[in-house]
DSSP file (Angstrom, degrees, kcal/mol; ACC not computed):
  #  RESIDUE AA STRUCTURE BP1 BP2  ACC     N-H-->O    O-->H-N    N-H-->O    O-->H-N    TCO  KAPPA ALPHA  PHI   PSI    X-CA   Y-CA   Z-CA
    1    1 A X     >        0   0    0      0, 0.0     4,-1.6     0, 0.0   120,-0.0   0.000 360.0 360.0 360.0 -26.0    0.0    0.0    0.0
    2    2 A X  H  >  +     0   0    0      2,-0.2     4,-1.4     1,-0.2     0, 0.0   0.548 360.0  46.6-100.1 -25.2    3.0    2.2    1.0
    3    3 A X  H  > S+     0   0    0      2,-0.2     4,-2.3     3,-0.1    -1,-0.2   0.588 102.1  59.3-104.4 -35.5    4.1    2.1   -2.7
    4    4 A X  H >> S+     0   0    0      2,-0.2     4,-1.5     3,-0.1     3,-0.6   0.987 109.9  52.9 -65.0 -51.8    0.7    2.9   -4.2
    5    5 A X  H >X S+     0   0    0     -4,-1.6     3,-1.3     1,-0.3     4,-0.7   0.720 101.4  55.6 -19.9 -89.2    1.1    6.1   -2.0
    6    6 A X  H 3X S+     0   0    0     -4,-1.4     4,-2.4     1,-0.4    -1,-0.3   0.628 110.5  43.7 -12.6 -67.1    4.1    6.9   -3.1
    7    7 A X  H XX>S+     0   0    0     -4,-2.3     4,-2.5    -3,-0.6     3,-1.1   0.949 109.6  45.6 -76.5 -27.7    3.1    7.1   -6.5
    8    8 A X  H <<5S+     0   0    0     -4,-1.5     4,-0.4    -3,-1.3    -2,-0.2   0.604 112.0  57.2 -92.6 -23.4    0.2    8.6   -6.7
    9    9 A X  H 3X5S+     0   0    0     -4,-0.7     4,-0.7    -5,-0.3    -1,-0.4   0.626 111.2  41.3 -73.2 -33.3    1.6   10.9   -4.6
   10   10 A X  H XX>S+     0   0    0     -4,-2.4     4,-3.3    -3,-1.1     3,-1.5   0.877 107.0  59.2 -74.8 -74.4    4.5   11.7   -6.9
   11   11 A X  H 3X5S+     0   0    0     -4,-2.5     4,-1.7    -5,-0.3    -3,-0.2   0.934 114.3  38.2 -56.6 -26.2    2.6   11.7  -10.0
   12   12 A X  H 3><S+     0   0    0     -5,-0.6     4,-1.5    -4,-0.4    -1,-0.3   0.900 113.8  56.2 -78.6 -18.6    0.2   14.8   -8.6
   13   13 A X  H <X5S+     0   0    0     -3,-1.5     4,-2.6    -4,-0.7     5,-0.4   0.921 103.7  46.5 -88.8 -22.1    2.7   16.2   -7.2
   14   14 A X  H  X5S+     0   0    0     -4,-3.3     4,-2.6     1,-0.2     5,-0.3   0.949 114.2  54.0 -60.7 -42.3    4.6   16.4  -10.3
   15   15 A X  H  X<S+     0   0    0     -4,-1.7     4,-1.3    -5,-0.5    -1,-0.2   0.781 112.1  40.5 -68.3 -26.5    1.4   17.8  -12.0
   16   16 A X  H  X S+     0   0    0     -4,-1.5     4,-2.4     2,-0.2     5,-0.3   0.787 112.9  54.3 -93.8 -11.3    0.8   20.6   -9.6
   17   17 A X  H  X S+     0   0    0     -4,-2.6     4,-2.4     3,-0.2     5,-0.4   0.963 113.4  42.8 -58.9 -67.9    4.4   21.3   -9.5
   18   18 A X  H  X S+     0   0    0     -4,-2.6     4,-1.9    -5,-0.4    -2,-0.2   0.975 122.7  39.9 -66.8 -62.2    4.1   21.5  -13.5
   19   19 A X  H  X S+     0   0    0     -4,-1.3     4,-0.7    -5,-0.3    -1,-0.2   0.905 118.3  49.2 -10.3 -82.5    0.4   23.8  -13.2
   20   20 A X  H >X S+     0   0    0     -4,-2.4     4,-3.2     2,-0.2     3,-0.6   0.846 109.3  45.2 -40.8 -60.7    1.6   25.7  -10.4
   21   21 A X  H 3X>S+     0   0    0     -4,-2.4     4,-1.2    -5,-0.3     5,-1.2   0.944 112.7  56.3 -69.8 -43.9    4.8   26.8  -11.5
   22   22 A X  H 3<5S+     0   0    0     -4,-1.9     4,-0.4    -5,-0.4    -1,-0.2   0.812 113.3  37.4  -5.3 -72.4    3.2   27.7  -14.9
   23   23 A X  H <<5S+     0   0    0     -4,-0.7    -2,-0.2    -3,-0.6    -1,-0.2   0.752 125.5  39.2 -87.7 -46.1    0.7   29.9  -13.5
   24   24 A X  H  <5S+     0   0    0     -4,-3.2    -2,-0.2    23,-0.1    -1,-0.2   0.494 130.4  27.7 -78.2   4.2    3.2   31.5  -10.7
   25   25 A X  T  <5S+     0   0    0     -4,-1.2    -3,-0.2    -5,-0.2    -2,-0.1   0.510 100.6 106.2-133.7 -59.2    6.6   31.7  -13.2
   26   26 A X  S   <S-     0   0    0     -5,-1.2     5,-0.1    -4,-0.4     3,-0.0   0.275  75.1 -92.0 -40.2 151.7    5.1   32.0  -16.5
   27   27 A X        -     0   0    0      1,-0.1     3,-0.2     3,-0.1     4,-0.2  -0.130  34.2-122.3 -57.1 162.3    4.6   34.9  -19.2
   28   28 A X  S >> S+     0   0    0      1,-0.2     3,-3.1     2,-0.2     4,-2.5   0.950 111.0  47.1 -57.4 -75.0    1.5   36.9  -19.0
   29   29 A X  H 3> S+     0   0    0      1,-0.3     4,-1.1     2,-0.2    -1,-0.2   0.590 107.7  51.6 -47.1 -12.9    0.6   35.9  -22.5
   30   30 A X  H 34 S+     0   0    0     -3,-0.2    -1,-0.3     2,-0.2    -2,-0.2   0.301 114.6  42.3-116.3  -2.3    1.3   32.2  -22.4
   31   31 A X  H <> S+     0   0    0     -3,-3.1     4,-3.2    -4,-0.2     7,-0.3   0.641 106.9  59.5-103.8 -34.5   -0.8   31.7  -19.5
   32   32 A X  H  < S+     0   0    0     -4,-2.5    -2,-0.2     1,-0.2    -3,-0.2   0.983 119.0  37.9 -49.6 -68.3   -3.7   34.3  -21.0
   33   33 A X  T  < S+     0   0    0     -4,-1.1     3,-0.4     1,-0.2    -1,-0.2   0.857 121.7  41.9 -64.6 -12.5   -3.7   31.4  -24.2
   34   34 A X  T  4 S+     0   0    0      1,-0.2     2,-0.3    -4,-0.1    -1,-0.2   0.839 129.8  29.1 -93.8 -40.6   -3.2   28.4  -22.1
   35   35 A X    ><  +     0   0    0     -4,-3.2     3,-3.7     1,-0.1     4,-0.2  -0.248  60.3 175.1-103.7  57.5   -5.7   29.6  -19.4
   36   36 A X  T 3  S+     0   0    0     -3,-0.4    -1,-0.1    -2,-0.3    -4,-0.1   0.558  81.7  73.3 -61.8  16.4   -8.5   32.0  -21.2
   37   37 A X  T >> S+     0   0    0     -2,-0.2     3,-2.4     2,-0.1     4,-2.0   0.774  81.3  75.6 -28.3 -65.5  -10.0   31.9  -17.5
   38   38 A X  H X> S+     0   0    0     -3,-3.7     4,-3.1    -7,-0.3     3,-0.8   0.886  84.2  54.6 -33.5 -78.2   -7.2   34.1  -16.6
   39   39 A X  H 34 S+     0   0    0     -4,-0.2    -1,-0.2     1,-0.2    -2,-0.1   0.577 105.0  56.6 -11.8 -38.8   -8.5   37.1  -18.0
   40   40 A X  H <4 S+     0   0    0     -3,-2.4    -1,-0.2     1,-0.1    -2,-0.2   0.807 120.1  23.0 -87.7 -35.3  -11.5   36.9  -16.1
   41   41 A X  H << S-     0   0    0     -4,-2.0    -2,-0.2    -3,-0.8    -3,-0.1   0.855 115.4-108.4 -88.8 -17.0  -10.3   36.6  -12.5
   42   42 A X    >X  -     0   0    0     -4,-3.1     3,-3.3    -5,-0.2     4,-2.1   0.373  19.6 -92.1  94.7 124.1   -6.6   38.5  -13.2
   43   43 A X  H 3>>S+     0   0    0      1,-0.3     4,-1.4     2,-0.2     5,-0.5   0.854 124.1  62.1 -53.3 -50.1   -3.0   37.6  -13.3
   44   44 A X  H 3>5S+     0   0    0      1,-0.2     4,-1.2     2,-0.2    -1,-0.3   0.784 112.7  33.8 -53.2 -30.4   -2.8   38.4   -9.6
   45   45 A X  H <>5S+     0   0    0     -3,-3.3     4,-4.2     2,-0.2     5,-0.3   0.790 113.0  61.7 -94.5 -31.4   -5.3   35.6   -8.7
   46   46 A X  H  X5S+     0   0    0     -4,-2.1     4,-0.6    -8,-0.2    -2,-0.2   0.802 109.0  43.5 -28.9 -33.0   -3.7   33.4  -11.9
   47   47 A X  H  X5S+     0   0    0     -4,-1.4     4,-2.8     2,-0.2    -2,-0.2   0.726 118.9  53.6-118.8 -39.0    0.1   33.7   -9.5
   48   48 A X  H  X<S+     0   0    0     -4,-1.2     4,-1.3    -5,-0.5    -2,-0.2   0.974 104.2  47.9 -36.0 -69.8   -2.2   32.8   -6.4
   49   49 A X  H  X S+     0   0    0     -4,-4.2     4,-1.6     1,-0.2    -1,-0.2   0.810 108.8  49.3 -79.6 -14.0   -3.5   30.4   -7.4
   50   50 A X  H  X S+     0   0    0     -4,-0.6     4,-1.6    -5,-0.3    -1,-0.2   0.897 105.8  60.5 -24.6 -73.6   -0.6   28.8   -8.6
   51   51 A X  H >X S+     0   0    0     -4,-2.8     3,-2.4     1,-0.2     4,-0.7   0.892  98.3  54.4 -27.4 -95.4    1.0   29.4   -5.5
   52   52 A X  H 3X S+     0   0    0     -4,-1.3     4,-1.0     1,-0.3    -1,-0.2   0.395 110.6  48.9  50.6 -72.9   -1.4   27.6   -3.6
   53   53 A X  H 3X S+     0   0    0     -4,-1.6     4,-1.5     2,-0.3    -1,-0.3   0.551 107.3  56.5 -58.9 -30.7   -0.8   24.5   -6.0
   54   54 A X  H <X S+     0   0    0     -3,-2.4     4,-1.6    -4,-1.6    -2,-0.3   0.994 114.0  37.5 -76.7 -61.1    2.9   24.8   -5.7
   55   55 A X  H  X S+     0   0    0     -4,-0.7     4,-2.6     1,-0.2    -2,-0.3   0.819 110.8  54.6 -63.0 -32.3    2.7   24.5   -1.9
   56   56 A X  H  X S+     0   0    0     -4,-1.0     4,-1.4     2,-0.3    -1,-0.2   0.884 109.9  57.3 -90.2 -42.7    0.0   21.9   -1.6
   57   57 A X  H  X S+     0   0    0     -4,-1.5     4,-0.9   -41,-0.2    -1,-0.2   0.945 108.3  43.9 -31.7 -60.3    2.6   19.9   -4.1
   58   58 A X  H  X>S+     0   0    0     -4,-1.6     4,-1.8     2,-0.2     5,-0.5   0.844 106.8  58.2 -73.1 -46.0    5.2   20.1   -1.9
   59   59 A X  H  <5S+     0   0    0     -4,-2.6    17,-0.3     1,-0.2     5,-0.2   0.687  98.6  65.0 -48.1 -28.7    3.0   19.2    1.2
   60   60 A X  H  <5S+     0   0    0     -4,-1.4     4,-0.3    -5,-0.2    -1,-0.2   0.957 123.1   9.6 -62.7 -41.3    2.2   16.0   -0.6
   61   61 A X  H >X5S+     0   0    0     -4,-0.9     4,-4.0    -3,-0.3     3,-0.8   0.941 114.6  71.7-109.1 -46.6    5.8   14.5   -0.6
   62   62 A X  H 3X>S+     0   0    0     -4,-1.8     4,-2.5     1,-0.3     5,-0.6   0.848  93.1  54.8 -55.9 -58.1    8.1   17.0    1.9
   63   63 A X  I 3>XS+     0   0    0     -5,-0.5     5,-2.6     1,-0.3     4,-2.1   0.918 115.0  30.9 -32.1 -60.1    6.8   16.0    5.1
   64   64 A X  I <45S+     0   0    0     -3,-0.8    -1,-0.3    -4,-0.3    -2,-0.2   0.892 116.7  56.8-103.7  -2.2    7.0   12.8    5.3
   65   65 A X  I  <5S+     0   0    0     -4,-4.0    -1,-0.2     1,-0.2    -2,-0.2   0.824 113.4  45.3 -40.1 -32.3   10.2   12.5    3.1
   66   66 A X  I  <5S-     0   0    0     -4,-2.5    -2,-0.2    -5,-0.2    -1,-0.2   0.661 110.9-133.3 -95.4 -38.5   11.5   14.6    5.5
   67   67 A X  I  << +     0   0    0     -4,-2.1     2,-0.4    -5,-0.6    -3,-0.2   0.859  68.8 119.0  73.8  32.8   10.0   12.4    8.3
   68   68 A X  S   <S-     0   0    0     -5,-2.6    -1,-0.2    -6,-0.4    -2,-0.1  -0.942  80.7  -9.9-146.2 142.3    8.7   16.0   10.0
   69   69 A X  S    S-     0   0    0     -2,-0.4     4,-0.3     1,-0.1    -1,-0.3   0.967  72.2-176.4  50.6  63.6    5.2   17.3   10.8
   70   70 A X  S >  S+     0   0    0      1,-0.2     3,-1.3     2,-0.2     4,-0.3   0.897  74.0  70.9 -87.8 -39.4    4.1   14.2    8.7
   71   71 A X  T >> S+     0   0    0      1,-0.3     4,-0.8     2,-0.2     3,-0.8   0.782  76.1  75.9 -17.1 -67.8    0.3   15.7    9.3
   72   72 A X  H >> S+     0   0    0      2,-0.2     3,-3.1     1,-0.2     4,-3.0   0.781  90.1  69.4 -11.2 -77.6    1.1   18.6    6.9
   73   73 A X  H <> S+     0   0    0     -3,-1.3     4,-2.9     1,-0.3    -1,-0.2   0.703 100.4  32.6 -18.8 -76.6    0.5   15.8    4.4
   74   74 A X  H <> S+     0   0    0     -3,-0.8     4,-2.1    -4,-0.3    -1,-0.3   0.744 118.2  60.1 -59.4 -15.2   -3.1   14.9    4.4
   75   75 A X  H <X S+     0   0    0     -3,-3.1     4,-3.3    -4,-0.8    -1,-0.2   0.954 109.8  41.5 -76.3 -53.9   -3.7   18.7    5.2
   76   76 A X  H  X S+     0   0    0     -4,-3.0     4,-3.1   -17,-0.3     5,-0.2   0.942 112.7  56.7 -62.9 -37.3   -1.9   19.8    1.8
   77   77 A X  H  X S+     0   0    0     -4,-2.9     4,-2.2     1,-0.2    -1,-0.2   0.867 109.2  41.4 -48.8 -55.0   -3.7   16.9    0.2
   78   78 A X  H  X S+     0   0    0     -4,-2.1     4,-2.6     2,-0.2    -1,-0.2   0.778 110.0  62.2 -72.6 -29.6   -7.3   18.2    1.3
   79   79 A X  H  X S+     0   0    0     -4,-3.3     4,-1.3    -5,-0.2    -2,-0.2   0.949 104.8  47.5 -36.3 -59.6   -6.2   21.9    0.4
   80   80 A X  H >X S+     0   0    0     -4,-3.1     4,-2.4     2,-0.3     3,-0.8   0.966 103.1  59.2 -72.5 -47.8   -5.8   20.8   -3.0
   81   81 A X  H 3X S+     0   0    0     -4,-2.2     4,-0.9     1,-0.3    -1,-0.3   0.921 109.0  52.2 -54.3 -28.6   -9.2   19.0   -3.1
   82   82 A X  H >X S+     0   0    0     -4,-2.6     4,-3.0     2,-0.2     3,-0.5   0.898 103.3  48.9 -72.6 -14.6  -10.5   22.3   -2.4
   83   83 A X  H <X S+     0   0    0     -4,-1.3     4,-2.0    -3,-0.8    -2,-0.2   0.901 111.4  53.8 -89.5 -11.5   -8.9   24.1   -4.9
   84   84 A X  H 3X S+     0   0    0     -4,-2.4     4,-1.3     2,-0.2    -1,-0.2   0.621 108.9  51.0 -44.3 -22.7  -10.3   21.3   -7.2
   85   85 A X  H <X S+     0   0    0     -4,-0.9     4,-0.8    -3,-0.5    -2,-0.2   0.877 111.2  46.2 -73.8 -52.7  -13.7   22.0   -5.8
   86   86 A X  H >< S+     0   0    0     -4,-3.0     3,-2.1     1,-0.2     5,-0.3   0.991 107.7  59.5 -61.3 -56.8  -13.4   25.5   -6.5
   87   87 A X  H 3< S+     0   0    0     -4,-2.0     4,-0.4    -5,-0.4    -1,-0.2   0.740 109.1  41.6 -32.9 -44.5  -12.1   24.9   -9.9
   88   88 A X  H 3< S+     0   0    0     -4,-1.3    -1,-0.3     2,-0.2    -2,-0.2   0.239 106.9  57.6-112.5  34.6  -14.8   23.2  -10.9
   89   89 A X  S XX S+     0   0    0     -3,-2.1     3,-5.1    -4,-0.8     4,-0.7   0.869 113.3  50.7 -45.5-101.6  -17.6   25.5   -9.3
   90   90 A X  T 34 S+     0   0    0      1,-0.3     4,-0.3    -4,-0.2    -2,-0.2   0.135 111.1  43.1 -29.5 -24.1  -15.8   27.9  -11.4
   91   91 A X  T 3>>S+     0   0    0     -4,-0.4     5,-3.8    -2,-0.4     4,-0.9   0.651 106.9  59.8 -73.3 -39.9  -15.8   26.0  -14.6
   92   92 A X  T <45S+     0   0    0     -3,-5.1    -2,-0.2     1,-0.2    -1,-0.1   0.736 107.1  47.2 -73.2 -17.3  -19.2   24.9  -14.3
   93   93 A X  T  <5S+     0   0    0     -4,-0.7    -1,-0.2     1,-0.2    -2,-0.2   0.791 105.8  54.4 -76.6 -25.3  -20.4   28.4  -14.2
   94   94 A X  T  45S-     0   0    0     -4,-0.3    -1,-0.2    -3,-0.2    -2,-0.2   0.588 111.6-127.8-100.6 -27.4  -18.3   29.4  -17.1
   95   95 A X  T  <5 +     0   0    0     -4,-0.9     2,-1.6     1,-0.1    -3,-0.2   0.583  61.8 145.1  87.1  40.7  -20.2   26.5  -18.6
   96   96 A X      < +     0   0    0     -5,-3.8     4,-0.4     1,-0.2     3,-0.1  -0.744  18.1 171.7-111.6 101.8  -16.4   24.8  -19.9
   97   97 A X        +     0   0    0     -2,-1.6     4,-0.4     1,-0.2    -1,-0.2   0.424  60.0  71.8 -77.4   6.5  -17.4   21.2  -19.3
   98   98 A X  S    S+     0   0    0      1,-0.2     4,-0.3     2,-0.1    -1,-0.2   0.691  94.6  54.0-107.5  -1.4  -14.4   19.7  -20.9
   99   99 A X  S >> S+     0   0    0     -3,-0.1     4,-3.3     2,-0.1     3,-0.8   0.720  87.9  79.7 -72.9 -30.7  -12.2   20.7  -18.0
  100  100 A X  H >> S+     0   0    0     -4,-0.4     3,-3.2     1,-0.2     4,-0.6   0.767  84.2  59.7 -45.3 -87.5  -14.4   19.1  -15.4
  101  101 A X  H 3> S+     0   0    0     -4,-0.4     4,-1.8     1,-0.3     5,-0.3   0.590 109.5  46.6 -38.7 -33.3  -13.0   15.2  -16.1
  102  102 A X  H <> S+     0   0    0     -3,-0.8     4,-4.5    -4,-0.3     5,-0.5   0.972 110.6  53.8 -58.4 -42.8   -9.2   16.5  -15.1
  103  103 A X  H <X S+     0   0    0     -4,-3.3     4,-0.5    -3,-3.2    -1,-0.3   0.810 107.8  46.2 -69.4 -11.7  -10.5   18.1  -12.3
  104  104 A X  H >X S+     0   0    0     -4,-0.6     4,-2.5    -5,-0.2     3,-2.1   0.994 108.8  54.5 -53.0 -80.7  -12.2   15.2  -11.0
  105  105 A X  H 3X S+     0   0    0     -4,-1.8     4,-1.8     1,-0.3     5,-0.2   0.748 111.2  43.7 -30.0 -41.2   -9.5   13.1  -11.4
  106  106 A X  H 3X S+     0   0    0     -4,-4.5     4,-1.0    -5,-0.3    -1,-0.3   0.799 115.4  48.4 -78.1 -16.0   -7.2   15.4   -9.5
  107  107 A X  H XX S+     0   0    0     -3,-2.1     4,-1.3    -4,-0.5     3,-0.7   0.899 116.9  47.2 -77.9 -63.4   -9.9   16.1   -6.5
  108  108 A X  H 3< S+     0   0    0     -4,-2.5     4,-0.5     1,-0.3    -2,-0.2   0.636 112.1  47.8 -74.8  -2.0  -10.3   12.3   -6.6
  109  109 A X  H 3X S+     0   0    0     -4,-1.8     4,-2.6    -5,-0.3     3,-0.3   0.894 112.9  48.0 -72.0 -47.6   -6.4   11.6   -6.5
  110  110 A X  H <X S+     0   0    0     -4,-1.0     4,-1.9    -3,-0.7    -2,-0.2   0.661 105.9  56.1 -51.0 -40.7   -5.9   13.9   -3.8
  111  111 A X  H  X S+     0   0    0     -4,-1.3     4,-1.0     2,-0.2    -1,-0.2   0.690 105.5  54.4 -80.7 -31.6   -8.8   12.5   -1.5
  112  112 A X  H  > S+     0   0    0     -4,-0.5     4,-2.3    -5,-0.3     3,-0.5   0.959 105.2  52.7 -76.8 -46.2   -7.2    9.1   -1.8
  113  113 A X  H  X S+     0   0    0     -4,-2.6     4,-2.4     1,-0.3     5,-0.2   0.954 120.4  34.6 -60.6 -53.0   -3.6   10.7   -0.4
  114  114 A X  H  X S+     0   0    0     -4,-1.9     4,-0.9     2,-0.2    -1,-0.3   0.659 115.1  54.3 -66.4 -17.3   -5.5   12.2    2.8
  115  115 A X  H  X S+     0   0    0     -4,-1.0     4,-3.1    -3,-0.5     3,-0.5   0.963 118.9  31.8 -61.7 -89.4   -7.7    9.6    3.0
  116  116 A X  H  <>S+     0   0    0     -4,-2.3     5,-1.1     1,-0.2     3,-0.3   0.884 117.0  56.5 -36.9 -65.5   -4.5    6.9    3.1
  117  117 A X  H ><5S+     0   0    0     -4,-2.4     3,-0.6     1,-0.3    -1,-0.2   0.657 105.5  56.2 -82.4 -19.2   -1.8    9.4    5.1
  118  118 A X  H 3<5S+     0   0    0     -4,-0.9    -1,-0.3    -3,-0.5    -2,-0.2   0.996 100.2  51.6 -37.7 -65.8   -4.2    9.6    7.5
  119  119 A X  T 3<5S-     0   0    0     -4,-3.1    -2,-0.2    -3,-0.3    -1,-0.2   0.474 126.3 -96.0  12.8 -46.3   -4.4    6.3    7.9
  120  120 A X  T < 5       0   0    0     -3,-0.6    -3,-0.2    -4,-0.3    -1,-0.1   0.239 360.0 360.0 110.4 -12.9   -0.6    5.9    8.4
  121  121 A X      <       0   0    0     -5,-1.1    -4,-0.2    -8,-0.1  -115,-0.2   0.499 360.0 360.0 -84.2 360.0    0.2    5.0    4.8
């Protein structure tokens, strides 16, 4: 079980590491075409949220690599299922359904690491 973790915990964090850093590092103009979202809320909530994703990345693995404040995990884990929640509020409103299936998938990846590292796994 310790090994399912592990990945599944690696491969999201490596996808909100790739997101995140996107949305907090990236040109204005390459995130306006990758994200035409952006526009509507503002670069400044664009590098938030980002942020946000960047840490909640890093909360998946550091803790208990690190073997400190192993809690932090599941915390970062449920952080991110909210900003998947929010994410697709916001999407559904905008009415862009074809985003919804990532976001699932990422809510419902995320729910399994807090789920499990509670647990102990």
């Amino acid at each position: 079980m310790s090994i399912f973790v592990w990945v599944i915990s690696g491969l999201l964090c490596l996808a909100y590491l790739a997101a995140g850093g996107f949305k907090t590092f990236g040109p204005d103009a390459r995130i306006y075409a990758a994200f035409p979202w952006a526009k509507q809320v503002g670069m400044a909530s664009t590098r938030i949220i980002g942020a946000l994703e960047l840490l909640g990345a890093l909360g998946l693995i550091l803790p208990v690599l690190l073997g400190m404040a192993q809690i932090l995990t599941p915390i970062a884990a449920l952080g991110l299922v909210a900003v998947q929640i929010a994410a697709m509020t916001f999407h559904i409103q905008r009415r862009e359904f074809q985003a919804l299936p990532v976001n699932v998938v990422m809510l419902l990846l995320a729910a399994v690491i807090a789920v499990l590292r509670f647990l102990g796994y």
